[in-house]
VODRENPA-153632 format. One record per residue (C-alpha): residue number from 1; x, y, z. Coordinates in steps of 0.2 Angstrom, whole numbers, always signed. Example, Ala and Ser with C-alpha at 12.3 -4.5 7.8 and 13.67 -1.06 7.14 Angstrom:
2
+-----+-------+-------+-------+
|   n |     X |     Y |     Z |
+-----+-------+-------+-------+
|   1 |   +62 |   -22 |   +39 |
|   2 |   +68 |    -5 |   +36 |
+-----+-------+-------+-------+
REM end
This chain:
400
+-----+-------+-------+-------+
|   n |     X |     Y |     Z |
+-----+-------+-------+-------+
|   1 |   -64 |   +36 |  -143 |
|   2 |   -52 |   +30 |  -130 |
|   3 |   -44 |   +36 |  -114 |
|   4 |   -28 |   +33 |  -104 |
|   5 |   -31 |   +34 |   -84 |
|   6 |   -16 |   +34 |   -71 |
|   7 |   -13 |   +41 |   -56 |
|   8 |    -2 |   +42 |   -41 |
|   9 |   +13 |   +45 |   -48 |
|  10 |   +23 |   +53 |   -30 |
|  11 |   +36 |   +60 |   -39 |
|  12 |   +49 |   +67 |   -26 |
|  13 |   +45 |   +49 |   -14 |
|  14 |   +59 |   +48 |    -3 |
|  15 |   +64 |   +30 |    +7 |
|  16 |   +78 |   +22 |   +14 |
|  17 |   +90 |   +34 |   +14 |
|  18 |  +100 |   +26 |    -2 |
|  19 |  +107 |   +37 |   -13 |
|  20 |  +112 |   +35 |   -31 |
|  21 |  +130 |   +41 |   -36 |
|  22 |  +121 |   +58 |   -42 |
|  23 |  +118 |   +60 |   -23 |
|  24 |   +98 |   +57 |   -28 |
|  25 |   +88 |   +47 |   -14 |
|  26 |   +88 |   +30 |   -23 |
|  27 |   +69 |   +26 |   -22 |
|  28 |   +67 |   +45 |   -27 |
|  29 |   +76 |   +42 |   -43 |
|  30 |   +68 |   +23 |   -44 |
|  31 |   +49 |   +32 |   -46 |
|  32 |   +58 |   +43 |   -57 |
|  33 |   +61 |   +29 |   -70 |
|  34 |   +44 |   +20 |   -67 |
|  35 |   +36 |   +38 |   -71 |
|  36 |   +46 |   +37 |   -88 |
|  37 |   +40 |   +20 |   -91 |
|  38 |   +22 |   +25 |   -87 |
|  39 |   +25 |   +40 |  -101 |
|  40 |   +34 |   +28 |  -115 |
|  41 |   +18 |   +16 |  -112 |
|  42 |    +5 |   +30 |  -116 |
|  43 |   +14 |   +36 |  -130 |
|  44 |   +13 |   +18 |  -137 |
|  45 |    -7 |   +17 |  -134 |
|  46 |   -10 |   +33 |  -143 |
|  47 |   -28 |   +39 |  -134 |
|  48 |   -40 |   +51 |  -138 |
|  49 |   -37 |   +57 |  -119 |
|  50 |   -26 |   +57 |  -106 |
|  51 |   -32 |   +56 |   -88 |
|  52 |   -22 |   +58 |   -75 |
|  53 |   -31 |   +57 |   -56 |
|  54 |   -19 |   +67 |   -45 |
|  55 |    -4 |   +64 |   -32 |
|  56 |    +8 |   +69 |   -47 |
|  57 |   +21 |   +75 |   -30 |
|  58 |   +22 |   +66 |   -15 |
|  59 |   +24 |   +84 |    -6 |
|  60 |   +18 |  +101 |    -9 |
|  61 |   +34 |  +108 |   -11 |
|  62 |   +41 |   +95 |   -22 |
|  63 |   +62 |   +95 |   -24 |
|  64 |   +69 |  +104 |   -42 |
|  65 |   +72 |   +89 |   -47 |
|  66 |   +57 |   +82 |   -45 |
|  67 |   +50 |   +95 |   -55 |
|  68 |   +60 |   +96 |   -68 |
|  69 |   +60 |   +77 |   -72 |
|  70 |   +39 |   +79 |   -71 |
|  71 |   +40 |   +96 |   -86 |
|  72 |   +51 |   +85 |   -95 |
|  73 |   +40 |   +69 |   -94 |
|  74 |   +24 |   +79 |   -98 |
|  75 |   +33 |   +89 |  -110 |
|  76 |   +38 |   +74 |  -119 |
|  77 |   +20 |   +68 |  -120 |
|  78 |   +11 |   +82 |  -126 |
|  79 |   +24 |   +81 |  -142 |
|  80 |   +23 |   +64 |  -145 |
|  81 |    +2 |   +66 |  -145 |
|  82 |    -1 |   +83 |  -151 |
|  83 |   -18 |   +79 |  -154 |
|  84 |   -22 |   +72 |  -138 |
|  85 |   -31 |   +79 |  -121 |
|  86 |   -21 |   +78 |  -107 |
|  87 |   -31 |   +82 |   -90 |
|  88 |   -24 |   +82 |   -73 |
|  89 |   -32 |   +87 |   -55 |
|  90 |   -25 |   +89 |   -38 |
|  91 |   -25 |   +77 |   -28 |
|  92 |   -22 |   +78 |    -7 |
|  93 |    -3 |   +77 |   -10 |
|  94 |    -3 |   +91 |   -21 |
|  95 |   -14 |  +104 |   -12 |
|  96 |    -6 |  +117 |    -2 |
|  97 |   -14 |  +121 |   +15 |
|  98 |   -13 |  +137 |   +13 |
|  99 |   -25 |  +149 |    +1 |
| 100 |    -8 |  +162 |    -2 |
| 101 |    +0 |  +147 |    -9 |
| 102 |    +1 |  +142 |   -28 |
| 103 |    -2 |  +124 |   -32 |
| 104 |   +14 |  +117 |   -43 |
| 105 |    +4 |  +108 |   -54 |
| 106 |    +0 |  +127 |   -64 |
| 107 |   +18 |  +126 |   -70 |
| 108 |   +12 |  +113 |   -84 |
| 109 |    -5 |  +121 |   -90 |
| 110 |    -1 |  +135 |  -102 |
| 111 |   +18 |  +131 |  -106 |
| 112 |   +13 |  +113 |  -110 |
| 113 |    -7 |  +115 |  -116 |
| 114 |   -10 |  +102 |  -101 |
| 115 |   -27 |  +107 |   -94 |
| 116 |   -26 |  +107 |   -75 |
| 117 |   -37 |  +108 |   -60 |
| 118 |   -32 |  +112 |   -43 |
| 119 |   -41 |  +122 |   -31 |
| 120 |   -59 |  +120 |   -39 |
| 121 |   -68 |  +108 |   -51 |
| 122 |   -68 |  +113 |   -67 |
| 123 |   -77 |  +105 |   -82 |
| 124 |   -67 |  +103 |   -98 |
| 125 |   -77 |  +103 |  -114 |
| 126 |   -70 |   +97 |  -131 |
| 127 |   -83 |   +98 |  -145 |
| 128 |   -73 |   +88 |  -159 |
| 129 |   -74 |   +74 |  -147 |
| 130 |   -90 |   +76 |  -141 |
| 131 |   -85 |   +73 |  -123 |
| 132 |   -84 |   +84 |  -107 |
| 133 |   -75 |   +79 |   -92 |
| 134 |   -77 |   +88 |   -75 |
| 135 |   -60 |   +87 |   -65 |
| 136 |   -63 |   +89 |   -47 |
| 137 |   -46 |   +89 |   -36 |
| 138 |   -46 |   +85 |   -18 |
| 139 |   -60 |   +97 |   -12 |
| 140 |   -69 |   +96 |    +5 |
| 141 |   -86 |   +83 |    +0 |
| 142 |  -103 |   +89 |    -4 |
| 143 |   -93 |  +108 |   -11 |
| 144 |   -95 |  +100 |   -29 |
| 145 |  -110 |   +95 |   -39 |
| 146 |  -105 |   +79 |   -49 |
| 147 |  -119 |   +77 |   -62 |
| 148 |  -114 |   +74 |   -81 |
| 149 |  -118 |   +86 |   -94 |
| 150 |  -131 |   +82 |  -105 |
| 151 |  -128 |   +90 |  -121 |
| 152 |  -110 |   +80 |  -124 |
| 153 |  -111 |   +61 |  -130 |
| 154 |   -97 |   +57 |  -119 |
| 155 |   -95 |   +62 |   -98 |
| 156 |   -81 |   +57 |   -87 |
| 157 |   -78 |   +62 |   -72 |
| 158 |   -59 |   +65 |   -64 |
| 159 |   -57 |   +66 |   -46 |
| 160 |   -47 |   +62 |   -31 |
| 161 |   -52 |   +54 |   -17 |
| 162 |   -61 |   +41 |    -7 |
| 163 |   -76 |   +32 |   -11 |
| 164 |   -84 |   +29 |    +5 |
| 165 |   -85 |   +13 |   +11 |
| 166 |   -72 |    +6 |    -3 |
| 167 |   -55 |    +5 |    +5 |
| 168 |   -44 |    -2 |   +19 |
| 169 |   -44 |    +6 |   +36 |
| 170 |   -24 |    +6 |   +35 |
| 171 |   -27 |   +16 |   +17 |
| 172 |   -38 |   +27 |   +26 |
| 173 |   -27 |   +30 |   +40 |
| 174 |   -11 |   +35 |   +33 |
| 175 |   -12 |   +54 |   +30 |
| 176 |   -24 |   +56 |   +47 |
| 177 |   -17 |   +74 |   +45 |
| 178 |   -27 |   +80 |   +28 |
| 179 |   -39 |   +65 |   +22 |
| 180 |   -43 |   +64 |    +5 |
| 181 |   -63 |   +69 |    -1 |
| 182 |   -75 |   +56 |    +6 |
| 183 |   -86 |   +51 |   -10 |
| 184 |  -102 |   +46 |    -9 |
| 185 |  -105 |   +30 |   -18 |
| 186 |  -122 |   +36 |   -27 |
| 187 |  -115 |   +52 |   -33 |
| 188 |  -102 |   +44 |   -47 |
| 189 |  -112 |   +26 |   -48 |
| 190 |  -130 |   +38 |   -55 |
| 191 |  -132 |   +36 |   -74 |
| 192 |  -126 |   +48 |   -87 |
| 193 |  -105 |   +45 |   -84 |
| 194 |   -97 |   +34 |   -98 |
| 195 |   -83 |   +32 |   -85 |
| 196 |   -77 |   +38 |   -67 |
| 197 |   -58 |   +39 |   -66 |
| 198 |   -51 |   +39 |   -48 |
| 199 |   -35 |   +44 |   -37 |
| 200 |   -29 |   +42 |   -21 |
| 201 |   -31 |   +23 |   -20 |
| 202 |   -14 |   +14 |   -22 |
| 203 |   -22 |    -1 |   -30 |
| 204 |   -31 |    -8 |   -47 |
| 205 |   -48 |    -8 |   -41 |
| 206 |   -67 |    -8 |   -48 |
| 207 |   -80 |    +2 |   -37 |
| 208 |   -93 |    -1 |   -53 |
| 209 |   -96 |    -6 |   -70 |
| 210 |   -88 |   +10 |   -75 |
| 211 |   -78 |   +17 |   -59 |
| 212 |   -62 |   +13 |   -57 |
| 213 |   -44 |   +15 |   -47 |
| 214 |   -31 |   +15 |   -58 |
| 215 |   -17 |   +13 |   -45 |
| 216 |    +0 |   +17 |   -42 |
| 217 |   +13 |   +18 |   -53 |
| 218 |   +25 |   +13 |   -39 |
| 219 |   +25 |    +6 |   -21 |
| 220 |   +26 |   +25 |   -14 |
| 221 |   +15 |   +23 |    +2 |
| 222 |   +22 |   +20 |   +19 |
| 223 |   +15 |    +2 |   +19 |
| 224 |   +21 |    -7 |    +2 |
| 225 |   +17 |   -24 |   +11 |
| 226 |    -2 |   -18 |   +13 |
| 227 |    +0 |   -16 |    -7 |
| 228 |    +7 |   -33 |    -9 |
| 229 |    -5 |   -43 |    -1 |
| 230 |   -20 |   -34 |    -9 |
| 231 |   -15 |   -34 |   -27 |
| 232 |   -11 |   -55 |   -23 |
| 233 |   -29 |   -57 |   -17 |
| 234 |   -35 |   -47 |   -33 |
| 235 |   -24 |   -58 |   -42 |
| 236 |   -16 |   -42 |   -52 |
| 237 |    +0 |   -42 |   -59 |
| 238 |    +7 |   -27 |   -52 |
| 239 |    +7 |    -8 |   -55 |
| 240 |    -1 |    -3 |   -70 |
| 241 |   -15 |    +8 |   -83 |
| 242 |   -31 |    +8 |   -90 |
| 243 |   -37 |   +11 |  -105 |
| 244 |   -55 |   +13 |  -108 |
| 245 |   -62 |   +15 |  -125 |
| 246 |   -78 |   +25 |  -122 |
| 247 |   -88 |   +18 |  -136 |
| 248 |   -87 |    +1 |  -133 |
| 249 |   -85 |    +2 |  -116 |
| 250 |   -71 |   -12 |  -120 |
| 251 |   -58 |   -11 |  -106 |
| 252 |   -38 |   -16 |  -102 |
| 253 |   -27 |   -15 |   -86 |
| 254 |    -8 |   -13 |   -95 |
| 255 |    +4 |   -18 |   -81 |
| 256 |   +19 |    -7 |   -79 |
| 257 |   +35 |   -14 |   -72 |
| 258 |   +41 |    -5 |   -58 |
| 259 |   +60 |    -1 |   -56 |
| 260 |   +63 |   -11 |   -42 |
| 261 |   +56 |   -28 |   -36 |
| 262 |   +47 |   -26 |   -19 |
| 263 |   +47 |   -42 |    -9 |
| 264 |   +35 |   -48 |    +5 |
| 265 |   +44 |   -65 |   +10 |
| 266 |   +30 |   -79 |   +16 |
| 267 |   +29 |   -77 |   +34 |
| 268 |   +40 |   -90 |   +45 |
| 269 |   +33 |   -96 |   +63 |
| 270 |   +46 |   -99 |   +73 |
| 271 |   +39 |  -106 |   +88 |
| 272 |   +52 |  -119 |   +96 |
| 273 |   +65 |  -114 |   +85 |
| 274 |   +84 |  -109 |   +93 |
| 275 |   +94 |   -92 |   +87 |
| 276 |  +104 |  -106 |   +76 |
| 277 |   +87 |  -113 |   +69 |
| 278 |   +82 |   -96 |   +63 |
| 279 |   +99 |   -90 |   +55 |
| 280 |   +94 |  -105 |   +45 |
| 281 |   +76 |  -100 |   +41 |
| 282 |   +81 |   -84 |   +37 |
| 283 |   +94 |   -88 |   +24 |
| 284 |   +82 |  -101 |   +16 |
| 285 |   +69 |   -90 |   +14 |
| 286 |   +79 |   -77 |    +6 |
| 287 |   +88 |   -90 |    -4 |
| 288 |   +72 |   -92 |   -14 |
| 289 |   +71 |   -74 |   -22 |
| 290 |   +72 |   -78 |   -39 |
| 291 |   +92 |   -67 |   -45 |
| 292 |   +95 |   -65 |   -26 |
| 293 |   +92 |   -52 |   -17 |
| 294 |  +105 |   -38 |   -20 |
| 295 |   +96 |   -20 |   -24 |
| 296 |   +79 |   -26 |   -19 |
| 297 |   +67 |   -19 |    -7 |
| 298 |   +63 |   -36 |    +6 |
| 299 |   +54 |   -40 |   +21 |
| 300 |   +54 |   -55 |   +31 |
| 301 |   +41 |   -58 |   +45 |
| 302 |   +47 |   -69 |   +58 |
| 303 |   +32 |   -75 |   +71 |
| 304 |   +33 |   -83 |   +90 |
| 305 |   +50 |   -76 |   +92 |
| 306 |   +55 |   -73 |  +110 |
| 307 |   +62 |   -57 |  +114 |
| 308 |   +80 |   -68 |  +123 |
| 309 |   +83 |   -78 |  +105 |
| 310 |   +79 |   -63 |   +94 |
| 311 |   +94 |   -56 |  +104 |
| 312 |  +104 |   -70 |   +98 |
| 313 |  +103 |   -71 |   +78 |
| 314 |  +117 |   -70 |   +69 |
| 315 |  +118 |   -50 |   +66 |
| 316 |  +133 |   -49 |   +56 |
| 317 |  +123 |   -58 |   +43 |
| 318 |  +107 |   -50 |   +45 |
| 319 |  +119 |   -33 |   +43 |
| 320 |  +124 |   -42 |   +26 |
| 321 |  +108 |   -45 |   +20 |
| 322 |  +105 |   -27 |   +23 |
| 323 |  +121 |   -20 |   +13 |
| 324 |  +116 |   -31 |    -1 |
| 325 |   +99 |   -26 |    -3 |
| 326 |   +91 |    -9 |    -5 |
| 327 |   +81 |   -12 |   +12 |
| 328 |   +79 |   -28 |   +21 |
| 329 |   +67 |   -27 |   +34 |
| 330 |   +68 |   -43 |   +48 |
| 331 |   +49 |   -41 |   +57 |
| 332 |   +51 |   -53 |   +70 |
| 333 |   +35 |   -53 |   +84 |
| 334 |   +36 |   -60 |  +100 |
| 335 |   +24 |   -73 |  +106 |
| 336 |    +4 |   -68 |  +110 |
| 337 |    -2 |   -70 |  +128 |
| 338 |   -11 |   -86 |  +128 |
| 339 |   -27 |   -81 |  +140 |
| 340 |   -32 |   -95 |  +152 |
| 341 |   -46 |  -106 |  +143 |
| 342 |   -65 |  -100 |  +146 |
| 343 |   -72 |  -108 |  +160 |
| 344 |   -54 |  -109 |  +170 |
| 345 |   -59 |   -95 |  +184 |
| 346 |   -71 |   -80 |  +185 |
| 347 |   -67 |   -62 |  +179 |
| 348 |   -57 |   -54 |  +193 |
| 349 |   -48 |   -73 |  +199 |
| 350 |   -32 |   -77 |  +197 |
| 351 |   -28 |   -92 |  +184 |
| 352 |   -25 |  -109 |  +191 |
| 353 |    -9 |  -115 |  +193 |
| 354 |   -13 |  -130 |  +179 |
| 355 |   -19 |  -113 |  +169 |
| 356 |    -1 |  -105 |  +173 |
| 357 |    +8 |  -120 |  +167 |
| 358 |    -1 |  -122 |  +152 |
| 359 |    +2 |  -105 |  +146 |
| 360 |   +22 |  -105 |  +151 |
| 361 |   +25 |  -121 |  +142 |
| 362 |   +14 |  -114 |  +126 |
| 363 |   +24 |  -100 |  +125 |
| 364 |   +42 |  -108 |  +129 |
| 365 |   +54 |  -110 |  +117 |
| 366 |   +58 |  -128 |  +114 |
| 367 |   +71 |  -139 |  +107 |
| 368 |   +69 |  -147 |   +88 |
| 369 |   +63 |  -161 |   +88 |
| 370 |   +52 |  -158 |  +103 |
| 371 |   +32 |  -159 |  +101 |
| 372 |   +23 |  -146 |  +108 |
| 373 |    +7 |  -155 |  +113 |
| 374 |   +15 |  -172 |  +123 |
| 375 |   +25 |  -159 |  +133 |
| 376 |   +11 |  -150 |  +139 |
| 377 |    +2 |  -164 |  +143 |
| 378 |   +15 |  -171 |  +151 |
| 379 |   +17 |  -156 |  +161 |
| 380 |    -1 |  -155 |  +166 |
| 381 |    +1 |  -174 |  +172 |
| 382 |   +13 |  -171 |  +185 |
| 383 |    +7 |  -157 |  +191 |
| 384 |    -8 |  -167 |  +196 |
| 385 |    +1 |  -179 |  +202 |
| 386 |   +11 |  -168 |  +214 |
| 387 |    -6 |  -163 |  +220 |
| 388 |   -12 |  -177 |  +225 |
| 389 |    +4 |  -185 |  +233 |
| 390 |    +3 |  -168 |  +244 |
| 391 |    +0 |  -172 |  +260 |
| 392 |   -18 |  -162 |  +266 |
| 393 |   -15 |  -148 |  +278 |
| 394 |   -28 |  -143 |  +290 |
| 395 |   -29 |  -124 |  +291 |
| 396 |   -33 |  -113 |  +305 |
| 397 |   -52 |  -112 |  +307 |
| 398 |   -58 |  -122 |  +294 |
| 399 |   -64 |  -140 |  +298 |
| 400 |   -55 |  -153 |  +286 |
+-----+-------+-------+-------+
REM end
């Protein structure tokens, strides 16, 4: 028997203040399409069962369009795989604050045969199958007890939230206003579940042998870079979808292409470099975008850049770059403090003059062609020499 797990799909997402000629926020109607695709891909794999682990709206009170597109999308599935289960919880994007309120995802339970749950767990049992599958949304932690049931061959559990422990501070931190469900580790790794499919997480990732993350769909949180860099230290390709055949226990991450390419430029140091050296490093590194970078989401993150030559780049073309892409982003970050050296003067004592100099030349923007290094040297050289060829002063009550 095998199952289909996505999540996260944020329909409704709003960036950049783009809009398509339809007068649609343009990364609104981007996650849109990647939906779509996510749809035509689980369509072609034919499961037994469809799970899908919440965050289906970016906000509570989605757009009409939003859903629309979602009915539609659901809709179109539940034709194509009239046979199949398709199970969907709440997650913390979904839930509304308030008990008087109705959560949108009812509108594609009875209409559409899509079993939902969205203000308490519920466990869904299908006998033909011989599988049950307790759907917990975005609940408060330890309201919900997650044990398997024992007269089905097959449990899964379906729930949103965070495994404790398991992901980035910067993950964690980005809704601080309503925090997804903390999940203890030993409650969803304990025997008896043939699979554990989670939401919230933006990121293909393993928590245990049968515990799993699914992702995204899209880059919809407010730190795609964060994204990037964690799906290139995984070695992923991208977005994508699980499918799990329960019997086996045989497993495969399908990529999805996302509608547009997101693009985290390789940092550029420019310590020593002039506003005219920079214009330079920024067309270079934009040059190598493979198609260019018209209608592209881009950031380039420039370090060591003084706040007086950050003035000074050539904005008319920055302003270019920006009117080309979707969103181009130029992170440029000043020089750090350098902190005198350990040993240089006690806590509460001024820096040495020689400490002083070092960290002014350190920091100073040089010339090309000049190394760092010799010139502080160099510095500290005469300084010293100054000192000595001072003549000694002989201060007021103190013997020379």
């Amino acid at each position: 028997m095998r199952i289909v797990h996505f999540s996260d799909l944020h329909l409704g997402f709003r960036q950049y203040q783009r809009q398509t000629s339809a007068g649609i926020n343009q990364r609104e109607a981007d996650v849109a399409a990647s939906f779509t695709r996510a749809i035509d891909k689980c369509i072609a794999l034919a499961p037994d069962v469809v799970l899908i682990g919440g965050d289906v709206f970016h906000t509570v009170r989605p757009a009409n369009t939003a859903i629309l597109h979602a009915f539609n999308q659901f809709a179109r599935l539940v034709q194509a795989l009239p046979t199949a289960r398709v199970i969907l919880v709440a997650g913390n994007h979904d839930m509304p604050r308030s008990s008087e309120t109705m959560c949108i995802l009812r509108l594609f339970a009875a209409p559409l045969g899509i079993h939902v749950a969205d203000r308490e767990a519920r466990r869904f049992t299908f006998d033909d199958l011989q599988l049950a599958v307790l759907a917990v949304p975005d609940l408060p932690p330890g309201t919900v007890d997650l044990s398997p049931d024992p007269a089905f061959t097959y449990n899964v559990l379906l729930l949103h939230g965070e495994v404790q422990g398991t992901l980035p501070q910067a993950e964690r931190a980005e809704h601080p206003d309503r925090a997804a469900m903390r999940i203890p580790l030993e409650e969803i790794a304990k025997p008896g579940w043939d699979y554990v499919a989670l939401g919230h997480y933006h990121v293909y990732k393993r928590i245990a042998d049968h515990v799993y993350y699914s992702g995204s769909i899209d880059y919809t949180s407010t730190n795609p870079w964060g994204e990037l860099a964690e799906e290139k230290a995984a070695k992923l390709p991208g977005k994508g979808m699980i499918e799990r055949d329960l019997s086996t226990g045989k497993q495969t991450f399908h990529p999805l292409a996302v509608t547009r390419a997101v693009h985290d430029l390789a940092a550029v140091d420019g310590r020593g470099m002039s506003a005219a050296d920079l214009d330079v490093a920024i067309q270079k590194a934009v040059a190598r975008i493979a198609e260019g970078i018209d209608g592209k989401v881009v950031r380039l993150v420039i370090t060591n850049v003084p706040r007086h030559i950050a003035r000074e780049i050539d904005h008319k073309a920055l302003r270019d770059l920006q009117r080309r892409a979707l969103h181009f982003q130029l992170d440029t970050r000043r020089p750090e403090v350098v902190r005198p050296q350990r040993g240089a003067g006690a806590p509460g004592r001024r820096p040495s003059l020689a400490d002083t100099l070092r960290e002014a030349l350190v920091a100073r923007n040089l010339p090309a062609g000049v190394a760092r290094d010799p010139l502080v040297a160099l510095g500290l050289k005469y300084l010293e020499e100054a000192e000595l060829s001072e003549p000694t002063r002989e201060l007021p009550g103190v013997d020379a």
